[in-house]
mmCIF file of the N, C-alpha and C atoms, coordinates in Angstrom:
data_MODEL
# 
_entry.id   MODEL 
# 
loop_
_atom_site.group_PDB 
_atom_site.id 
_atom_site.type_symbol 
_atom_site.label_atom_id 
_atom_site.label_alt_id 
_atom_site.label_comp_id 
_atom_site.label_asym_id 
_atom_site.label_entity_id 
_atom_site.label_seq_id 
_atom_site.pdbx_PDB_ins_code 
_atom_site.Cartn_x 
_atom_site.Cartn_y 
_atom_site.Cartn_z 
_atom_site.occupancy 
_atom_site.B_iso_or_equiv 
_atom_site.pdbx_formal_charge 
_atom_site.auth_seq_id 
_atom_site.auth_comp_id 
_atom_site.auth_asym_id 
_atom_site.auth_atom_id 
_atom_site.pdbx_PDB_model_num 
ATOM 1   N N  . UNK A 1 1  ? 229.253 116.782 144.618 1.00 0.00 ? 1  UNK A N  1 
ATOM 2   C CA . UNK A 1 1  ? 230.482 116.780 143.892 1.00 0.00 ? 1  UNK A CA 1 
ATOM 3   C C  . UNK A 1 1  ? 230.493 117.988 142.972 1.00 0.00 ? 1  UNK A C  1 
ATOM 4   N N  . UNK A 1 2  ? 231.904 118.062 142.584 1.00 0.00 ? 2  UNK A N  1 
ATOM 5   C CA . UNK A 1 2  ? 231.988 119.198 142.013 1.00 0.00 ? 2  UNK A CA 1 
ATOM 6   C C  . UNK A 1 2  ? 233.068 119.301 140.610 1.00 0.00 ? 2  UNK A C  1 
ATOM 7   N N  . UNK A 1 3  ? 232.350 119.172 139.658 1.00 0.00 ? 3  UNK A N  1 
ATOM 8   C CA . UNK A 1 3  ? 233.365 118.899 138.625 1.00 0.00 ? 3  UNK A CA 1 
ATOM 9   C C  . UNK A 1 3  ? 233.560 120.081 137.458 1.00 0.00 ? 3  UNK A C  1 
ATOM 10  N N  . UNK A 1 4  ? 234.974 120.204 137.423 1.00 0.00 ? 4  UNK A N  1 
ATOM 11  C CA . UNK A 1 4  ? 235.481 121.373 136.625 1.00 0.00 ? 4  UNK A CA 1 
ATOM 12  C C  . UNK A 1 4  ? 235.912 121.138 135.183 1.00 0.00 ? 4  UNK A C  1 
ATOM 13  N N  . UNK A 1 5  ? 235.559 121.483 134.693 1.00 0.00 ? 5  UNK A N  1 
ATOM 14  C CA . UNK A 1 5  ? 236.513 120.994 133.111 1.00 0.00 ? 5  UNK A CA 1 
ATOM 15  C C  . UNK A 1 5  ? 237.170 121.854 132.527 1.00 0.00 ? 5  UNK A C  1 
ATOM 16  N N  . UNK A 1 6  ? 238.255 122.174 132.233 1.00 0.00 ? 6  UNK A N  1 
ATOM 17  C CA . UNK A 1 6  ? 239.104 123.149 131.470 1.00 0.00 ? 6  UNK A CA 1 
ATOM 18  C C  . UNK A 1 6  ? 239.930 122.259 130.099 1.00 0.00 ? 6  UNK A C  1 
ATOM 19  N N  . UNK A 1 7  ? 239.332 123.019 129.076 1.00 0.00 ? 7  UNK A N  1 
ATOM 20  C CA . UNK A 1 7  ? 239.836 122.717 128.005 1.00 0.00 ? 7  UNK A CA 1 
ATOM 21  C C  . UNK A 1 7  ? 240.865 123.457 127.413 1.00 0.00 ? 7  UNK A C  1 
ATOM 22  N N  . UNK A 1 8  ? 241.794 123.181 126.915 1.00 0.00 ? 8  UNK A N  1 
ATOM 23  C CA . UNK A 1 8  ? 242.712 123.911 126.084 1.00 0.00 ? 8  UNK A CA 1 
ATOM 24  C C  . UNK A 1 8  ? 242.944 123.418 124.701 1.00 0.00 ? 8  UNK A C  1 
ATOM 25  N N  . UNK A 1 9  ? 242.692 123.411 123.487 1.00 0.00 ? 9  UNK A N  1 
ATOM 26  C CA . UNK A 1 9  ? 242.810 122.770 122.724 1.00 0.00 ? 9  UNK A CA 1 
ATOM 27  C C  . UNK A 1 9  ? 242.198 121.368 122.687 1.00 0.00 ? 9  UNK A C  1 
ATOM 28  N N  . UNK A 1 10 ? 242.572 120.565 122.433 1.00 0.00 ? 10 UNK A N  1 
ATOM 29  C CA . UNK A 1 10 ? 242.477 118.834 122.229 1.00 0.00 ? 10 UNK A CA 1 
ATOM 30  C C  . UNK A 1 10 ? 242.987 118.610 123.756 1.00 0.00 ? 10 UNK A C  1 
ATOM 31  N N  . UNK A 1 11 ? 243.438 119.075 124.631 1.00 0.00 ? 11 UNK A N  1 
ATOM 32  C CA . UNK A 1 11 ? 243.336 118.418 125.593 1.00 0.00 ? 11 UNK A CA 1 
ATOM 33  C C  . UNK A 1 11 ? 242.558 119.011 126.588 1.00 0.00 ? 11 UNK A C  1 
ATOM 34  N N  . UNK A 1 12 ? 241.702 118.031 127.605 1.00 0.00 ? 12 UNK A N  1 
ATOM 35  C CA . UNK A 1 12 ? 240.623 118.302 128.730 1.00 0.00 ? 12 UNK A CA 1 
ATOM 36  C C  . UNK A 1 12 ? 241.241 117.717 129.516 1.00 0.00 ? 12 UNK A C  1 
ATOM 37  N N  . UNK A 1 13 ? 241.345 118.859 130.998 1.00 0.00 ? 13 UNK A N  1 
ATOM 38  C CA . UNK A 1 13 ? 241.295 117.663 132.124 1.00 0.00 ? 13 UNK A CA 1 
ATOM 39  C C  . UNK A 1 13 ? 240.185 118.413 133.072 1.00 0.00 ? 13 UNK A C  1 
ATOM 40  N N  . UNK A 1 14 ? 239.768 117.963 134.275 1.00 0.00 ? 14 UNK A N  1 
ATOM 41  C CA . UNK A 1 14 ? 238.482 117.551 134.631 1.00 0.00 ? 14 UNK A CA 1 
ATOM 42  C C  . UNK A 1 14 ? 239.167 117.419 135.932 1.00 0.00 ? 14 UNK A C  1 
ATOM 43  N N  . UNK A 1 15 ? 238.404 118.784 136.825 1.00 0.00 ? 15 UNK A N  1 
ATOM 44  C CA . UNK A 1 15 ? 238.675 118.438 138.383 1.00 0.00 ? 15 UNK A CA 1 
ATOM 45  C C  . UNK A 1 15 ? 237.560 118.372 139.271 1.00 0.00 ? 15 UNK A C  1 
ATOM 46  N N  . UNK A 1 16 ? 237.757 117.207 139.997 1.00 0.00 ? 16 UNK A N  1 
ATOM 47  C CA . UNK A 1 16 ? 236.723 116.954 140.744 1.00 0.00 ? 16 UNK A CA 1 
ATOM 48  C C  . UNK A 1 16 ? 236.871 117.167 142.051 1.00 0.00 ? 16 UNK A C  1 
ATOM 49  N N  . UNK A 1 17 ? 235.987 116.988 142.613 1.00 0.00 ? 17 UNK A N  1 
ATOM 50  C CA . UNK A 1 17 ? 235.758 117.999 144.317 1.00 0.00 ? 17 UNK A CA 1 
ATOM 51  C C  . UNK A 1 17 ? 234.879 117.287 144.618 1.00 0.00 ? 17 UNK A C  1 
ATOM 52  N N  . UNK A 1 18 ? 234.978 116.345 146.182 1.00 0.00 ? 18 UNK A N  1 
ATOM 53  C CA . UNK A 1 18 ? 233.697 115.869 147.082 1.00 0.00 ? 18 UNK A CA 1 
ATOM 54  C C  . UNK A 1 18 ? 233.961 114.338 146.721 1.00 0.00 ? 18 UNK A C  1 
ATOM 55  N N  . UNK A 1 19 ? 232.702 113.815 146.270 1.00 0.00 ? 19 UNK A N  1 
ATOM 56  C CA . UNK A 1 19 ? 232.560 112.400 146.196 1.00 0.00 ? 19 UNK A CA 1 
ATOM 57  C C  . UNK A 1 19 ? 232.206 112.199 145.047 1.00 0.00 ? 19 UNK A C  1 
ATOM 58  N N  . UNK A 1 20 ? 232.787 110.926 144.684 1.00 0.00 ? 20 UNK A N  1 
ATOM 59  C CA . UNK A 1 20 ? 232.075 110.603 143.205 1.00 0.00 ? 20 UNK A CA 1 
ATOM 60  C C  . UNK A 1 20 ? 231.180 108.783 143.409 1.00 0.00 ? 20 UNK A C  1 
ATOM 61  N N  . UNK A 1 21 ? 230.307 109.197 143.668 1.00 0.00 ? 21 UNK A N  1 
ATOM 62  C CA . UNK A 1 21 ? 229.263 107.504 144.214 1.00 0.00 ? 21 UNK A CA 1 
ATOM 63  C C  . UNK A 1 21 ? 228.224 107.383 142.884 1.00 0.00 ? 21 UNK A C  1 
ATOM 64  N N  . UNK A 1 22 ? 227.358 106.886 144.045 1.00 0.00 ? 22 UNK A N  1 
ATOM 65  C CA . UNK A 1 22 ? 225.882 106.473 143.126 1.00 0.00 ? 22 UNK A CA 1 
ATOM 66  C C  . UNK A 1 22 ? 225.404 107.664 142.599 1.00 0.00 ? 22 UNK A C  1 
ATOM 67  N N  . UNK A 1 23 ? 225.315 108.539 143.298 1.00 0.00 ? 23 UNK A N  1 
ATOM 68  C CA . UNK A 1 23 ? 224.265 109.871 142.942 1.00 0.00 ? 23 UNK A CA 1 
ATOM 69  C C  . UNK A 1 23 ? 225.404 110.512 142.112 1.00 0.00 ? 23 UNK A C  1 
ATOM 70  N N  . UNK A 1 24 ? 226.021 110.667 141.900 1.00 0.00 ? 24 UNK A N  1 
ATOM 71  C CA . UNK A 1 24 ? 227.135 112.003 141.385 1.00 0.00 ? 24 UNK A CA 1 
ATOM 72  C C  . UNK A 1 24 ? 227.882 110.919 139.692 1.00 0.00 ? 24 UNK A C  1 
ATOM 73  N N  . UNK A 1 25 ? 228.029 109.783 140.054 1.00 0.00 ? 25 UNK A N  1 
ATOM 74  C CA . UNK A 1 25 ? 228.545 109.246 139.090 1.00 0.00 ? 25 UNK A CA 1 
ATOM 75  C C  . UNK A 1 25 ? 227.590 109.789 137.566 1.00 0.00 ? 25 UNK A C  1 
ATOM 76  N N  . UNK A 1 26 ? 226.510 109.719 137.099 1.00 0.00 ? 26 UNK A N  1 
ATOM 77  C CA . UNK A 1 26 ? 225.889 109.874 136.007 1.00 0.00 ? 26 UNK A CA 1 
ATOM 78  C C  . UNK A 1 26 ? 226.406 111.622 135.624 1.00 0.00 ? 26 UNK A C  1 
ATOM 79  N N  . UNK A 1 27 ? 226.707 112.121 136.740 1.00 0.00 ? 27 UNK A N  1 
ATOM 80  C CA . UNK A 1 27 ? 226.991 113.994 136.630 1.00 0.00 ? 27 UNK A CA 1 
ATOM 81  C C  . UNK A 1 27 ? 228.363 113.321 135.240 1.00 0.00 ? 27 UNK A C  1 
ATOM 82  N N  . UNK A 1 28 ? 229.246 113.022 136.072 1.00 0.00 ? 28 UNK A N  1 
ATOM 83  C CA . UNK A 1 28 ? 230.647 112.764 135.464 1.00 0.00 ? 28 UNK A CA 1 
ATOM 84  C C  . UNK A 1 28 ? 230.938 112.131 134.340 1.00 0.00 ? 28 UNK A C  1 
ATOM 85  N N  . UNK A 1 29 ? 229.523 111.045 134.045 1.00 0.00 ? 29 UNK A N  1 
ATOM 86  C CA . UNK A 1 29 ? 229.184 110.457 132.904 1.00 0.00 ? 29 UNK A CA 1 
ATOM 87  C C  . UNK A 1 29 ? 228.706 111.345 131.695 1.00 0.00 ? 29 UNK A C  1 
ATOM 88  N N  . UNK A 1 30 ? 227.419 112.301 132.031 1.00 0.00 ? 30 UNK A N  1 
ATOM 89  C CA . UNK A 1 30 ? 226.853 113.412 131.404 1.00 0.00 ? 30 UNK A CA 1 
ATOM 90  C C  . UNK A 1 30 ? 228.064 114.084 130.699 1.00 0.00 ? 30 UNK A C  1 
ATOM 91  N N  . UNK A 1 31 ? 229.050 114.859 131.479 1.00 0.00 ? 31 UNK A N  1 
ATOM 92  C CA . UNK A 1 31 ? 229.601 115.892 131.331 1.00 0.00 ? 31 UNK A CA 1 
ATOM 93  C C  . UNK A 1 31 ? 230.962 114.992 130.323 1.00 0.00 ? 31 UNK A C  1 
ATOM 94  N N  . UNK A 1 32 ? 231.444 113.681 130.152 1.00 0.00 ? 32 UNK A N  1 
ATOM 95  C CA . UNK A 1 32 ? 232.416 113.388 129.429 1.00 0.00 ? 32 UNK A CA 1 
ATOM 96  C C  . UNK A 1 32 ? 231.497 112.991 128.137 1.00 0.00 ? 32 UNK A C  1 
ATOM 97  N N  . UNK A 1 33 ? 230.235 112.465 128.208 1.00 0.00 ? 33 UNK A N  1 
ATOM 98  C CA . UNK A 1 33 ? 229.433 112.041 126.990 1.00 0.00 ? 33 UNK A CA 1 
ATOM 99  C C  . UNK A 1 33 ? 229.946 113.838 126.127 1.00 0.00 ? 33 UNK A C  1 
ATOM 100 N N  . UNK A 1 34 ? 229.687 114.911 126.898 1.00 0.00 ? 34 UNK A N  1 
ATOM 101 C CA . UNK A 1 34 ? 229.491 116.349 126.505 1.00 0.00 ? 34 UNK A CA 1 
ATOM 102 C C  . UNK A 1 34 ? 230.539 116.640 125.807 1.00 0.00 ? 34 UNK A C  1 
ATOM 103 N N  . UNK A 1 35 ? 232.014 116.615 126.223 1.00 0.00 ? 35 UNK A N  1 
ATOM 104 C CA . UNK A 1 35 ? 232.931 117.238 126.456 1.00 0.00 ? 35 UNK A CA 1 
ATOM 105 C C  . UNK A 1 35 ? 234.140 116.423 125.405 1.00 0.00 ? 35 UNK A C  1 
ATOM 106 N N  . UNK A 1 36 ? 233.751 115.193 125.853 1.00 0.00 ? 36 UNK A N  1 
ATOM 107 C CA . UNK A 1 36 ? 235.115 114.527 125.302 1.00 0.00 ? 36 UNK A CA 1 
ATOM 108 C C  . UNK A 1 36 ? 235.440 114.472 123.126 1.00 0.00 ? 36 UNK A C  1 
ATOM 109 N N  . UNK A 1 37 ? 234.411 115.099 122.870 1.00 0.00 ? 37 UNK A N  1 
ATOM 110 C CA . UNK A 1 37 ? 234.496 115.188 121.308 1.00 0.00 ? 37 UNK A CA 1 
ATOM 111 C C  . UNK A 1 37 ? 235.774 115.698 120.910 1.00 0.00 ? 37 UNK A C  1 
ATOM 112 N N  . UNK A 1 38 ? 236.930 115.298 120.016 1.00 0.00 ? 38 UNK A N  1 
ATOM 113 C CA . UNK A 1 38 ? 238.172 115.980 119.651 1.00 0.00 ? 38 UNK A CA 1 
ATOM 114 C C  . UNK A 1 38 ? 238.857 115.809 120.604 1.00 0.00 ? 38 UNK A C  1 
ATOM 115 N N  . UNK A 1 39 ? 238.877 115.602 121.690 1.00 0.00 ? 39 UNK A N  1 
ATOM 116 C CA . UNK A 1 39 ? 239.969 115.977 122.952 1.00 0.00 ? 39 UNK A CA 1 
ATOM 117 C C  . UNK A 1 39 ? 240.660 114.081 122.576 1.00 0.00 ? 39 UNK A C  1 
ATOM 118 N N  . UNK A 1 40 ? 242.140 114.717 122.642 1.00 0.00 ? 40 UNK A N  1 
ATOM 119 C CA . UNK A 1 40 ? 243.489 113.531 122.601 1.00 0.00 ? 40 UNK A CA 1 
ATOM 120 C C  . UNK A 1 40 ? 243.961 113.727 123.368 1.00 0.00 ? 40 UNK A C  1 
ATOM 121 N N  . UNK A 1 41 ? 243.653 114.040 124.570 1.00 0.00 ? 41 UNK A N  1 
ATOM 122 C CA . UNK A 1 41 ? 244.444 113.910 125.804 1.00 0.00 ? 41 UNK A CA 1 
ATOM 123 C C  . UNK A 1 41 ? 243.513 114.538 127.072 1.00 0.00 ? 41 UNK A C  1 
ATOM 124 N N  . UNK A 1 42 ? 243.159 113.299 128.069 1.00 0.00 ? 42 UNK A N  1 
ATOM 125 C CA . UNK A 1 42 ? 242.293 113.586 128.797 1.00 0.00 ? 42 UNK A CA 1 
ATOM 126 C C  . UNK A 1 42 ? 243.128 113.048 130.164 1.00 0.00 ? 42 UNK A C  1 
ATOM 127 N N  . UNK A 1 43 ? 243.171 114.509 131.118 1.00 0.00 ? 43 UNK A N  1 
ATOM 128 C CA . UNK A 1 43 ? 243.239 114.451 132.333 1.00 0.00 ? 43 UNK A CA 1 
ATOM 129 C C  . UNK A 1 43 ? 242.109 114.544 133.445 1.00 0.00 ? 43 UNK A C  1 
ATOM 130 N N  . UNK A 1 44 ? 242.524 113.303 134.888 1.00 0.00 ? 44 UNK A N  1 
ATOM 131 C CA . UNK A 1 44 ? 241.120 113.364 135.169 1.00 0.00 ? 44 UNK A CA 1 
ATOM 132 C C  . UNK A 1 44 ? 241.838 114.209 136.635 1.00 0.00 ? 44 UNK A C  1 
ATOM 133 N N  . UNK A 1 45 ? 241.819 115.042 137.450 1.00 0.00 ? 45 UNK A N  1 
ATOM 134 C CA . UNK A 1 45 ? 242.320 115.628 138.492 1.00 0.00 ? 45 UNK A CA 1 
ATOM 135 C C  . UNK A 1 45 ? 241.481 115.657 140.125 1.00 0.00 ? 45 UNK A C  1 
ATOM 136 N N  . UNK A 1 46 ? 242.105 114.416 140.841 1.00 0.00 ? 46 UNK A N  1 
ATOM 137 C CA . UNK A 1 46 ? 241.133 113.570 141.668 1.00 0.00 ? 46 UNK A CA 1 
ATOM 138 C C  . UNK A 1 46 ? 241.869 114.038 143.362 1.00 0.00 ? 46 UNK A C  1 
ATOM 139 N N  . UNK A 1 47 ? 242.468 115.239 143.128 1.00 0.00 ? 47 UNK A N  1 
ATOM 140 C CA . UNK A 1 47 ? 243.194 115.200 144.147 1.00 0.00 ? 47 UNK A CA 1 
ATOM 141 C C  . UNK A 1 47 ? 242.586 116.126 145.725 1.00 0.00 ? 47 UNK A C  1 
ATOM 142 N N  . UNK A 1 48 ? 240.872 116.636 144.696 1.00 0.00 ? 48 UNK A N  1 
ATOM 143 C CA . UNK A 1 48 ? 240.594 117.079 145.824 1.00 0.00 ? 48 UNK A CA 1 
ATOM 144 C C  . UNK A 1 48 ? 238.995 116.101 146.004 1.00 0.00 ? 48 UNK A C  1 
ATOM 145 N N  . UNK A 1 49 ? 239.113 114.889 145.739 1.00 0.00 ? 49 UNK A N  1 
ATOM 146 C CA . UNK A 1 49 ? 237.796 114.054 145.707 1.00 0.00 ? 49 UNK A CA 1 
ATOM 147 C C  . UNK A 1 49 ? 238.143 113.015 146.943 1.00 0.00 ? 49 UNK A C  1 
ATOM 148 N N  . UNK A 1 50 ? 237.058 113.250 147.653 1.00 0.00 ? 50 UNK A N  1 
ATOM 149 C CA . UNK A 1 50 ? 237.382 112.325 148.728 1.00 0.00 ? 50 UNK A CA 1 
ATOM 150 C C  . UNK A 1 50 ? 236.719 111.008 148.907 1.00 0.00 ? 50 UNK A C  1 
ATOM 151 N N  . UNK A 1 51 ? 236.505 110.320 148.101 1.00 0.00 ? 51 UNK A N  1 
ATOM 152 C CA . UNK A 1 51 ? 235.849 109.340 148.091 1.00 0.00 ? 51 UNK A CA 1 
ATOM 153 C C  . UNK A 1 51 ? 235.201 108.701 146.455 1.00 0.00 ? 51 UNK A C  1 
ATOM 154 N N  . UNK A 1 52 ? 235.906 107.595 146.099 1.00 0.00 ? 52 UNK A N  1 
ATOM 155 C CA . UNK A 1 52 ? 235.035 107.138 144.796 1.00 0.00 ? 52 UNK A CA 1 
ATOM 156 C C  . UNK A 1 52 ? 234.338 105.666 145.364 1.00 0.00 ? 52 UNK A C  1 
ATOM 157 N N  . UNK A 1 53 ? 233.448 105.784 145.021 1.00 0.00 ? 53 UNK A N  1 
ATOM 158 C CA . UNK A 1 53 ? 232.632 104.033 144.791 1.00 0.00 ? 53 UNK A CA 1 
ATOM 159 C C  . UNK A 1 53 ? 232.994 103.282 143.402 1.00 0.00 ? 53 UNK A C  1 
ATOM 160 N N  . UNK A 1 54 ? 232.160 101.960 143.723 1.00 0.00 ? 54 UNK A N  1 
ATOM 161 C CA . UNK A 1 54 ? 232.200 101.024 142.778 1.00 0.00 ? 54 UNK A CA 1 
ATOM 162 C C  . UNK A 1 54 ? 231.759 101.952 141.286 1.00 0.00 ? 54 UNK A C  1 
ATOM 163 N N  . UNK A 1 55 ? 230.627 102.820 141.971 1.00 0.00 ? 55 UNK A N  1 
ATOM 164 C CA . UNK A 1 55 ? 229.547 103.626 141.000 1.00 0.00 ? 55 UNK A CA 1 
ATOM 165 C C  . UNK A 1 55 ? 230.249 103.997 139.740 1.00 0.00 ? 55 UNK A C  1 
ATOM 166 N N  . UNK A 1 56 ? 231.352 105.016 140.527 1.00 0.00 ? 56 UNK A N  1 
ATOM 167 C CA . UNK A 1 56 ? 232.417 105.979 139.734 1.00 0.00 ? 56 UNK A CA 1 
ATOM 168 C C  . UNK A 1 56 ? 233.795 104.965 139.297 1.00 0.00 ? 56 UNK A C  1 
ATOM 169 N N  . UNK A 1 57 ? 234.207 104.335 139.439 1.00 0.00 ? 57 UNK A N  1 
ATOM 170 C CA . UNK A 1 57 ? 234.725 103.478 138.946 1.00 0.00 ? 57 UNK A CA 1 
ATOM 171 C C  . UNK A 1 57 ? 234.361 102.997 137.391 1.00 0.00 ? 57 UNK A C  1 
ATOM 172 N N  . UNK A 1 58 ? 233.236 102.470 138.007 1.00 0.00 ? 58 UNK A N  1 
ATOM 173 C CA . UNK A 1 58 ? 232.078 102.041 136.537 1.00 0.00 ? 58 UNK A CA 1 
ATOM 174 C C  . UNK A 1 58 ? 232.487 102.957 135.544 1.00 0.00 ? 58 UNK A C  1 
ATOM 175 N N  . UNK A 1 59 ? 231.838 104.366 135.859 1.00 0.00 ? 59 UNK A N  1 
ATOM 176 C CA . UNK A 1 59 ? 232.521 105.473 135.048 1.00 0.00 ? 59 UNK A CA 1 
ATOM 177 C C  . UNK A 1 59 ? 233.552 105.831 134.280 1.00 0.00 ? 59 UNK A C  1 
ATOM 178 N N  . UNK A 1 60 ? 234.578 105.494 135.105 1.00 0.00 ? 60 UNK A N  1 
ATOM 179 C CA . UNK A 1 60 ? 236.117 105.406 134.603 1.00 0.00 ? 60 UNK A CA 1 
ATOM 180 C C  . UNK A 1 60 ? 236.548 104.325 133.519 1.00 0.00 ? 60 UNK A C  1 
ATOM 181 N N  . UNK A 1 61 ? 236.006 103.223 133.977 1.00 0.00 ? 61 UNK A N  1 
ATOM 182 C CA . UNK A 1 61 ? 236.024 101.715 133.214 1.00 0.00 ? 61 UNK A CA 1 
ATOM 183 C C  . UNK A 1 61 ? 235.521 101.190 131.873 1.00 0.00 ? 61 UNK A C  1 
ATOM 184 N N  . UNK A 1 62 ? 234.575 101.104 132.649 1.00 0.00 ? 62 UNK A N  1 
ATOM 185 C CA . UNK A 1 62 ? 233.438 101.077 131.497 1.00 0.00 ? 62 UNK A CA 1 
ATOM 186 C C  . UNK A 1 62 ? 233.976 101.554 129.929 1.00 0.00 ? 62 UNK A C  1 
ATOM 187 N N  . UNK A 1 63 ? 233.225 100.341 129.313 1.00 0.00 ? 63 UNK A N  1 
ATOM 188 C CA . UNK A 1 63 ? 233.473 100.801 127.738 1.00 0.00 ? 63 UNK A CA 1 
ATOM 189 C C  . UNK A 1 63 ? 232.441 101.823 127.431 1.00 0.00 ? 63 UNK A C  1 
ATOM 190 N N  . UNK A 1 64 ? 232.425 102.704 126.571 1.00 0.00 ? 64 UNK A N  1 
ATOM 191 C CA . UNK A 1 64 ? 231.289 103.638 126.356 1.00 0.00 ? 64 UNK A CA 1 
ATOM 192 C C  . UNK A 1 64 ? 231.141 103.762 124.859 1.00 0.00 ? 64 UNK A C  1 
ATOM 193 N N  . UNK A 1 65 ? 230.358 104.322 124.498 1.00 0.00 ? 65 UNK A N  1 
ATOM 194 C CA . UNK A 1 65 ? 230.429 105.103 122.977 1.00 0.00 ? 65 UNK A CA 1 
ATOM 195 C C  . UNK A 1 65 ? 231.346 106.510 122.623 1.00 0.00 ? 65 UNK A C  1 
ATOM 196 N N  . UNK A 1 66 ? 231.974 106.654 124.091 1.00 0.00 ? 66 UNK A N  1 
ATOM 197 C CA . UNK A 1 66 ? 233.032 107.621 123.526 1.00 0.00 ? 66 UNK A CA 1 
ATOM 198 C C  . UNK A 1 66 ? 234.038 107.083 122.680 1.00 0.00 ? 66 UNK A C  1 
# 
């Protein structure tokens, strides 16, 4: 997988490429633990990802400490 992040100000969105599963989900986890500080408006851009699991879901869902 392949994940992009472009920030502009307070807002991030985040493009992903390939698959987001078991192995790749913690990448996507890592990189929003990183990224998401200050940002009020978060886009996630899934239009070239071909495949999510339960894994990446989790990801999306999940309550976090963000």
């Amino acid at each position: 997988m392949k994940l992009t992040p472009q920030k502009n100000g307070t807002d991030l969105t985040i493009y992903l490429s390939g698959e987001l599963n078991t192995l790749t989900a913690p990448e996507l986890s890592a990189l929003l633990d990183k990224e998401l500080g200050g940002v009020k408006a978060l886009t996630l851009d899934f239009s070239e990802c071909d495949y999510v699991s339960s894994a990446g879901l989790r990801v999306l869902l999940a309550p976090s400490s963000r």
